[in-house]
C-alpha positions in Angstrom: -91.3 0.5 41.1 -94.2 -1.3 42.4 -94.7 -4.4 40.5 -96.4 -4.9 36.5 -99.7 -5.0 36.1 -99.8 -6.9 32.8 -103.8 -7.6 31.3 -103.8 -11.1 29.1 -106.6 -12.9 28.1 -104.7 -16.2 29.1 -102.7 -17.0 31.9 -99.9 -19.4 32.0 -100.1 -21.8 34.4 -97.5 -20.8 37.3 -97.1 -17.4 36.3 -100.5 -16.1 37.9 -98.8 -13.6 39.4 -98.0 -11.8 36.6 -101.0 -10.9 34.7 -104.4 -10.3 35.5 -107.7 -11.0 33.2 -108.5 -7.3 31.7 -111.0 -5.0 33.9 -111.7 -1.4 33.5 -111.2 -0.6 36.5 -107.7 -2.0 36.7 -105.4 0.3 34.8 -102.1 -2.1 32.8 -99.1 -1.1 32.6 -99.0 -3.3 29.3 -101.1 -5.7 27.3 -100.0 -9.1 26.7 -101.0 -11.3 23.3 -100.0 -14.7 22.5 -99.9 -16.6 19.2 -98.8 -20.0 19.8 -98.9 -23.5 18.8 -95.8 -23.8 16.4 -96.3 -27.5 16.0 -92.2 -27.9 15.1 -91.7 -27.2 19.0 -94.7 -29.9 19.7 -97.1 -26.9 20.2 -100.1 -28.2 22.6 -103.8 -27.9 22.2 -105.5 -25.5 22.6 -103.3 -23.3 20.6 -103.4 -19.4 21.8 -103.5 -17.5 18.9 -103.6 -14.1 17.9 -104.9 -13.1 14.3 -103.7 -10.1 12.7 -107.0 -8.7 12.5 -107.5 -9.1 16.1 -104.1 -7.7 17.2 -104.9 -3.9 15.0 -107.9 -4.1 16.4 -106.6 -4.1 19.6 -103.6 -1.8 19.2 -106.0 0.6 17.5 -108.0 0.4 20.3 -105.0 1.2 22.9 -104.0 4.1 20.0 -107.6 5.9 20.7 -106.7 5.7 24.7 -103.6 7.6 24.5 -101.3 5.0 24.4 -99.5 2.0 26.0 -97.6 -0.8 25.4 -98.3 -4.4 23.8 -96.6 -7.6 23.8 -96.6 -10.0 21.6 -95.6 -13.5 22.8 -94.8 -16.0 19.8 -93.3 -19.3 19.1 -92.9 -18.8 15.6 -89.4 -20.1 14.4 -86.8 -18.3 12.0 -86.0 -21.9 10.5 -87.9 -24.1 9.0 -87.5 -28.0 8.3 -87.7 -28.3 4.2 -91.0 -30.6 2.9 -93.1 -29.4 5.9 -96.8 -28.4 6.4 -95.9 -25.0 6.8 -99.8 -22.9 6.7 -99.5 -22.7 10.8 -95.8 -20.9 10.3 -97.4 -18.8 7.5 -100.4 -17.4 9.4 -97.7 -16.9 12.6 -95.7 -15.0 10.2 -98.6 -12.7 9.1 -99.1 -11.9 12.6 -95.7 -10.7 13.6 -95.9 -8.8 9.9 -99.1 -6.5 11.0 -97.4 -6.2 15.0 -94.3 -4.7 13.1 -96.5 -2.7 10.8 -98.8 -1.4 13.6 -95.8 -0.4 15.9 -94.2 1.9 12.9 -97.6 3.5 12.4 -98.7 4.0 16.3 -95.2 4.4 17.8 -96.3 8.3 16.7 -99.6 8.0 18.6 -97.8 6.5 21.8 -98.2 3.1 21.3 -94.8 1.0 22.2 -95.4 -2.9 20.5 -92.7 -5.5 20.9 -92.5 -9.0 20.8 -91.1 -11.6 22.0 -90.2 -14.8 20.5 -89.7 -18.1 22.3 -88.0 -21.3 21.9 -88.8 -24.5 23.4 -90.4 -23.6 26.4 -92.6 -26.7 28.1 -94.9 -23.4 30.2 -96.5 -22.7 26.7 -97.3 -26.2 26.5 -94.5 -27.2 24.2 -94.0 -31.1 24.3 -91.9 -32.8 21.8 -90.5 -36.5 22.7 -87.2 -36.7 24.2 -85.3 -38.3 21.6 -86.2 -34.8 19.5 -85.8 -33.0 22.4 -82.2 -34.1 23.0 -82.1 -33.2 19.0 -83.3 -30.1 19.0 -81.3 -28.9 22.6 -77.6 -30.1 19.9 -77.9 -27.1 18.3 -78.3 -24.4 21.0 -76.0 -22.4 22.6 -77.7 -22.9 26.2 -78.7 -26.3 26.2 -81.5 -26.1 27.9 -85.6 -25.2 27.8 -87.1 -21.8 28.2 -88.4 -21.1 31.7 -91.0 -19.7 33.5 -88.5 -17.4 34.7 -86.9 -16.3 31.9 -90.1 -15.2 30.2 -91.2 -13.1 33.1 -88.2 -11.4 33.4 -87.8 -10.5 29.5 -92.1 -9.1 29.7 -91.6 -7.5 32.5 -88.4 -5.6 31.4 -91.0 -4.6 28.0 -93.7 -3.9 30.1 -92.1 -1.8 32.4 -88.8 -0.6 30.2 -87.5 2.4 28.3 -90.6 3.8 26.6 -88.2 4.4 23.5 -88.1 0.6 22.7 -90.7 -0.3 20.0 -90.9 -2.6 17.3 -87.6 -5.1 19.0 -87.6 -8.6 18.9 -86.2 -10.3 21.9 -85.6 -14.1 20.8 -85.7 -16.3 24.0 -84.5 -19.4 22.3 -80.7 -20.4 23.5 -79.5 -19.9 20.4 -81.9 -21.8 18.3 -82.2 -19.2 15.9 -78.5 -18.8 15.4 -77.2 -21.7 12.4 -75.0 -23.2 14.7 -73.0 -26.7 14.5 -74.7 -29.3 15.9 -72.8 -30.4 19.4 -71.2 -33.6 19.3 -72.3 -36.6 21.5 -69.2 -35.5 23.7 -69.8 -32.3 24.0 -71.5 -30.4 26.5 -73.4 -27.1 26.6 -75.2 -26.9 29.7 -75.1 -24.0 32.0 -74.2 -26.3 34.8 -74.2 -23.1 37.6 -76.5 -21.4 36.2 -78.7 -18.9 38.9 -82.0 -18.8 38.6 -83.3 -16.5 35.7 -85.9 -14.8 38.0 -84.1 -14.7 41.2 -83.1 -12.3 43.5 -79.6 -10.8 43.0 -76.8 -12.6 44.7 -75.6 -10.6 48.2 -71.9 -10.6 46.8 -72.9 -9.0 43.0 -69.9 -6.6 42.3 -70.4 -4.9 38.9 -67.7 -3.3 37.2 -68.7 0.0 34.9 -66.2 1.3 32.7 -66.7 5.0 30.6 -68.3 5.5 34.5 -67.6 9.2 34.3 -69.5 9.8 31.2 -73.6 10.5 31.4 -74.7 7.4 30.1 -71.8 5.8 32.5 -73.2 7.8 35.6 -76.7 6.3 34.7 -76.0 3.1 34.6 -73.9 3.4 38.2 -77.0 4.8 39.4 -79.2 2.3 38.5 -77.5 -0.7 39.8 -76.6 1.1 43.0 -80.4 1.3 43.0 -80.2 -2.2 43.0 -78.1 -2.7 46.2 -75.3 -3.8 43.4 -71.5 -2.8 44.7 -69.5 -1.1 42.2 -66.1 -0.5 40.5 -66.0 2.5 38.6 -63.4 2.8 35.9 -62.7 6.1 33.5 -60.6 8.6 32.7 -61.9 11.5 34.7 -61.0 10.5 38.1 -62.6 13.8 39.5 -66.2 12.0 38.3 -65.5 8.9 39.3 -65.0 10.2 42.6 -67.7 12.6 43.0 -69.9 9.7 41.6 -68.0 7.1 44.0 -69.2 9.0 47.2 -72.3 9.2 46.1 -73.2 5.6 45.9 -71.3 5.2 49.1 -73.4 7.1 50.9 -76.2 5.0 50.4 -74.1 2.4 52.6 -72.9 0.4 49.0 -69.3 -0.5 48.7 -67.4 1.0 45.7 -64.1 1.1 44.1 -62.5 3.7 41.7 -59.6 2.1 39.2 -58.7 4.8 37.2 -57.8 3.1 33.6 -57.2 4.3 29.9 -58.7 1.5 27.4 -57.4 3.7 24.3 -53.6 2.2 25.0 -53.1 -1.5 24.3 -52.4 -3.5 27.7 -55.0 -0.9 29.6 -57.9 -3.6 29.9 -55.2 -6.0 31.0 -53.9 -3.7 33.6 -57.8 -2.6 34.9 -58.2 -6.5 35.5 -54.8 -7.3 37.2 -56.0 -4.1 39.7 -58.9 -6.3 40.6 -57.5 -9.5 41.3 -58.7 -9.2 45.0 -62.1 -7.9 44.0 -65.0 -10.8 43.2 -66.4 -8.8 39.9 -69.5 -10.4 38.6 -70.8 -8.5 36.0 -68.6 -6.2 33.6 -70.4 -3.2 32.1 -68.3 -1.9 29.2 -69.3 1.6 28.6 -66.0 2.9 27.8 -65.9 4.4 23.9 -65.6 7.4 21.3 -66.9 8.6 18.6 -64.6 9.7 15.8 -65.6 11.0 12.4 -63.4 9.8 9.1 -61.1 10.0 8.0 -58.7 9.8 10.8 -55.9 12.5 10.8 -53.4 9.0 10.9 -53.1 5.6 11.4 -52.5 6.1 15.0 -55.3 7.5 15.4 -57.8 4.4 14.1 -56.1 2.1 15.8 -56.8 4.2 19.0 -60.5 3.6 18.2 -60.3 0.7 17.2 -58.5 -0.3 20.8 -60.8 2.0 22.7 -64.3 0.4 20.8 -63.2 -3.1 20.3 -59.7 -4.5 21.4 -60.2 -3.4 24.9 -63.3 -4.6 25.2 -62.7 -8.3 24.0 -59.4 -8.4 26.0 -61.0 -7.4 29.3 -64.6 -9.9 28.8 -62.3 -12.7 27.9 -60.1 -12.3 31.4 -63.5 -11.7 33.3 -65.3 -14.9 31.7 -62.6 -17.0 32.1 -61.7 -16.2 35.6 -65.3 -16.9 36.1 -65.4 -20.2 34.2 -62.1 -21.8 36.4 -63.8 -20.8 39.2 -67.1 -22.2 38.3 -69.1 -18.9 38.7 -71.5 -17.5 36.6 -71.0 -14.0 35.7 -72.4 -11.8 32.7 -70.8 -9.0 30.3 -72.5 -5.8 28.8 -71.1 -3.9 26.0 -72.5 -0.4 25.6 -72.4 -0.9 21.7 -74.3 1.9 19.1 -77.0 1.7 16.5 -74.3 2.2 13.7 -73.3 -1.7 14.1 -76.4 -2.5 12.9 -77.3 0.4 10.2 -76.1 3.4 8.2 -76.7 6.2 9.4 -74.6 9.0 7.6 -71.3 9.4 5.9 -67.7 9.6 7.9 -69.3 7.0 10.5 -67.3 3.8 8.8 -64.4 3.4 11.3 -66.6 4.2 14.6 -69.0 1.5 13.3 -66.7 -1.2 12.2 -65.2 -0.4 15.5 -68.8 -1.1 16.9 -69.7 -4.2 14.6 -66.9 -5.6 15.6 -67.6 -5.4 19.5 -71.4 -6.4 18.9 -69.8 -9.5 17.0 -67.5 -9.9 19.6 -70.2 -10.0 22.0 -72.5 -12.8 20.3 -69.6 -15.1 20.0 -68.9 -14.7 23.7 -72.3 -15.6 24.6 -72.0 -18.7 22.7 -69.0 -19.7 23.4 -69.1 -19.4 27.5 -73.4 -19.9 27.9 -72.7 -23.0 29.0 -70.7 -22.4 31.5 -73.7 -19.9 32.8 -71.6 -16.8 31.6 -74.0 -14.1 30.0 -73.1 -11.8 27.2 -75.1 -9.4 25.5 -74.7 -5.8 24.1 -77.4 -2.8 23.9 -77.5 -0.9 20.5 -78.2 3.1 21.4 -79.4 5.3 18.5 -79.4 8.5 19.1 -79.0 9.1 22.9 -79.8 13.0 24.1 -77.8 14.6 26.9 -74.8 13.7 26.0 -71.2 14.4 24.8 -71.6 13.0 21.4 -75.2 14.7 20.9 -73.8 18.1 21.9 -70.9 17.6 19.6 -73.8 17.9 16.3 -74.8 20.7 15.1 -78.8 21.2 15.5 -79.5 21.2 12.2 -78.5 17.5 11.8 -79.9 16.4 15.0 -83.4 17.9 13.9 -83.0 15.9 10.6 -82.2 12.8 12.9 -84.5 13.1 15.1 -87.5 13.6 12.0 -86.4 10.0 11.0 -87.2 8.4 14.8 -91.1 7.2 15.0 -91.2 8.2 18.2 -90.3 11.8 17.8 -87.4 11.6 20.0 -83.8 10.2 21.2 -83.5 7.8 23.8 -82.2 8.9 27.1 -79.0 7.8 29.4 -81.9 6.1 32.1 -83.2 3.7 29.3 -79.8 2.8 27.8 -79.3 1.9 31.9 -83.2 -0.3 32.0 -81.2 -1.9 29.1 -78.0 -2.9 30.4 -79.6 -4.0 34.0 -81.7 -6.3 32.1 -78.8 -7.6 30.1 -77.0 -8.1 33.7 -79.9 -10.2 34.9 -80.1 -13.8 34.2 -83.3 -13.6 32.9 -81.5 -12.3 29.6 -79.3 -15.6 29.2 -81.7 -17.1 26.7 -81.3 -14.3 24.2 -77.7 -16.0 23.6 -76.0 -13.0 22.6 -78.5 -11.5 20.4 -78.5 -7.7 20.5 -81.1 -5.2 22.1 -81.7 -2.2 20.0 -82.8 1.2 22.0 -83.8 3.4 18.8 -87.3 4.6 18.9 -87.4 2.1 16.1 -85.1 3.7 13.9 -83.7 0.6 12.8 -86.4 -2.1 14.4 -89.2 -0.7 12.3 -86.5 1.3 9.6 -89.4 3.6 8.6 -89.7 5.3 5.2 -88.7 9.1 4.8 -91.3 11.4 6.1 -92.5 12.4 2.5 -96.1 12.6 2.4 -98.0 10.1 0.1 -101.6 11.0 -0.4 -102.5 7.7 -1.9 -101.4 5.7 0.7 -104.1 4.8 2.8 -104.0 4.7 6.7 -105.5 1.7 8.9 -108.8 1.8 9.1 -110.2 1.1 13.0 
């Protein structure tokens, strides 16, 4: 894909490259808006800032074109110190209200809005003394400032994404929005070896993808092979894994098959001893089952619970310590589902505590070994069409599902694979664990029922 072409009525400095002023005769992939100034992160002058009143003008304005995507880019903070002139947070607030409000009501019409929130990040013209900047950098997980880098990579992945990602926020903040302890004076949190967050990928990236034989599996191995990633392909079906294996080898990548069975305690240990000689960088974990309760036994919940969860902490713990004692960066994916972050329907409770409980896993992992440059994140599928757990519904219930989507349909095995290669990408180390929802803003925008209401009036343009 040939590079963004992103319109913005402001430029960064340094990131010229990027964007372009709007012209007509210039069609954008995306639209870029930015409220900023949050004077708690020592928000420059002149503040960029976005009204709400200029933002649905704007979107209503792309809605009456057929479509497209905005970006909102704001500095607005989740925390606020007690006692404080707050009016700037409140109006910042009131804008990220109306670009949630406006996705839910145009994600119908084609129009794809998501923001992005940013920490400390000196490009935007944050500037806050050092003895509050050494304060503020305690309490992340990533002790250190946003980049350039970092926000490029994260507008251009929602500029030129899954179309079925609207109404997300992707915090870029190290962790600042998590309530974490404050590090001690001995401590430290840096991500000493960290690559670059825009760079190219490193010549020696090996990415393992478990659940490899399954659709959204194949996708993914697709994608990064598309990337000039090598590959270790694990799954049950060794039949797909090698049909799949020989096809990435013929476009002159190296790849592995290691055959492994994460439902059985001491499998993820087994898949990692069988790559001892094999430099893994990334781990994609798209091993997983759905099961619907109750189980016929015990036996069988723990199986899921192994398959969804166990298996997936035991193996990311091996990989991100090998890679801390070697002093490598490295980053983990979990392919996690929607259901770890809402309810969905009945008879889901053991296949989304299974899921919680991985996406849970996941965030702590990213705390615990970002400063050591190690990545973890997890993408939240909703419904995802194509595939074995789709065709195991009847229509009746995917029809009703699919009526409660804004955008009017399921997300497909490609876009849960944008997801996951953004997540692999150290562009995404900022997020600090936070999950990315793929939904069609099932549960980013959680929309009301589709009952009509007569008296409810629409926006006006």
């Amino acid at each position: 894909m040939s590079g963004p072409r992103i319109a913005t009525d402001w430029v960064p400095e340094g990131m010229e490259e990027l964007f372009f002023l709007p012209d007509p005769m210039v069609p954008a992939q995306a639209t870029c808006y930015w409220d900023l100034g949050n004077q708690h992160l020592g928000g420059g002058s002149p503040r960029h800032r976005t009204s709400p009143s200029t933002l649905r003008a704007r979107a209503l304005r792309l809605a009456d074109h057929g479509g497209g995507r905005l970006v909102l880019i704001s500095d607005a903070i989740e925390h606020l110190p007690p006692g404080e002139d707050n009016s700037d947070a409140e109006e910042q607030e009131a804008t990220l209200l109306e670009a949630r409000r406006l996705a839910s009501y145009l994600a119908p019409r084609g129009v794809r809005i998501n923001i992005c929130r940013v920490g400390y990040c000196p490009a935007l013209g944050h500037r806050l003394p050092e003895a509050e900047l050494r304060h503020l950098r305690s309490f992340l997980a990533i002790r250190r400032d946003v980049t350039r880098d970092d926000l490029a990579a994260t507008i251009r992945f929602l500029a030129q994404g899954p179309e079925n990602l609207v109404g997300e926020t992707l915090t870029l903040d190290g962790g600042l929005s998590w309530p974490l302890v404050r590090a001690g004076s001995g401590s430290s949190r840096t991500a000493v070896f960290e690559p670059e967050p825009g760079g190219p990928r490193q010549e020696d990236e090996t990415v393992l993808v478990t659940g490899a034989s399954s659709k959204i599996g194949r996708a993914i191995v697709e994608r990064l092979a598309d990337q000039g990633c090598s590959l270790v392909l694990s799954g049950r079906s060794e039949d797909n894994l090698t049909e799949l294996a020989g096809a990435v080898r013929e476009r002159g990548l190296p790849c592995r098959i290691v055959p492994a069975d994460l439902s059985q305690p001491g499998g993820a240990e087994q898949l990692w001893a069988e790559l001892a000689a094999t430099p893994v960088t990334g781990v994609v974990y798209g091993a997983g089952a759905l099961q619907l309760d109750p189980p016929s036994s015990a036996h069988e919940r723990q199986q899921l619970f192994q398959l969804n969860h166990l298996s997936w902490a035991t193996l990311a713990e091996l990989a991100a310590e090998s890679w801390r004692a070697a002093e490598r960066p490295g980053a983990l994916v979990a392919l996690g589902s929607l259901s770890a972050d809402t309810v969905a329907g009945p008879r889901l409770a053991s296949y989304a505590a299974s899921k919680a409980a991985m996406v849970q896993q996941t965030s702590y992992l990213a705390v615990t070994y970002g400063r050591y440059g190690i990545r973890a994140g997890a993408v939240l599928p909703g419904g995802v069409a194509d595939t074995t757990m789709a065709r195991e519904q009847h229509d009746s219930y995917l029809e009703a599902a699919v009526e409660r989507v804004p955008t009017g349909r399921f997300s497909t095995p490609d876009e849960v694979a944008a997801v996951v290669s953004y997540l692999l990408r150290p562009g995404s180390a900022m997020l600090a664990g936070r999950p990315v929802r793929l939904c069609g803003g099932v549960s980013t925008l959680r929309p009301a029922p589709p009952v009509p209401l007569p008296h409810v009036k629409e926006y006006a343009s």
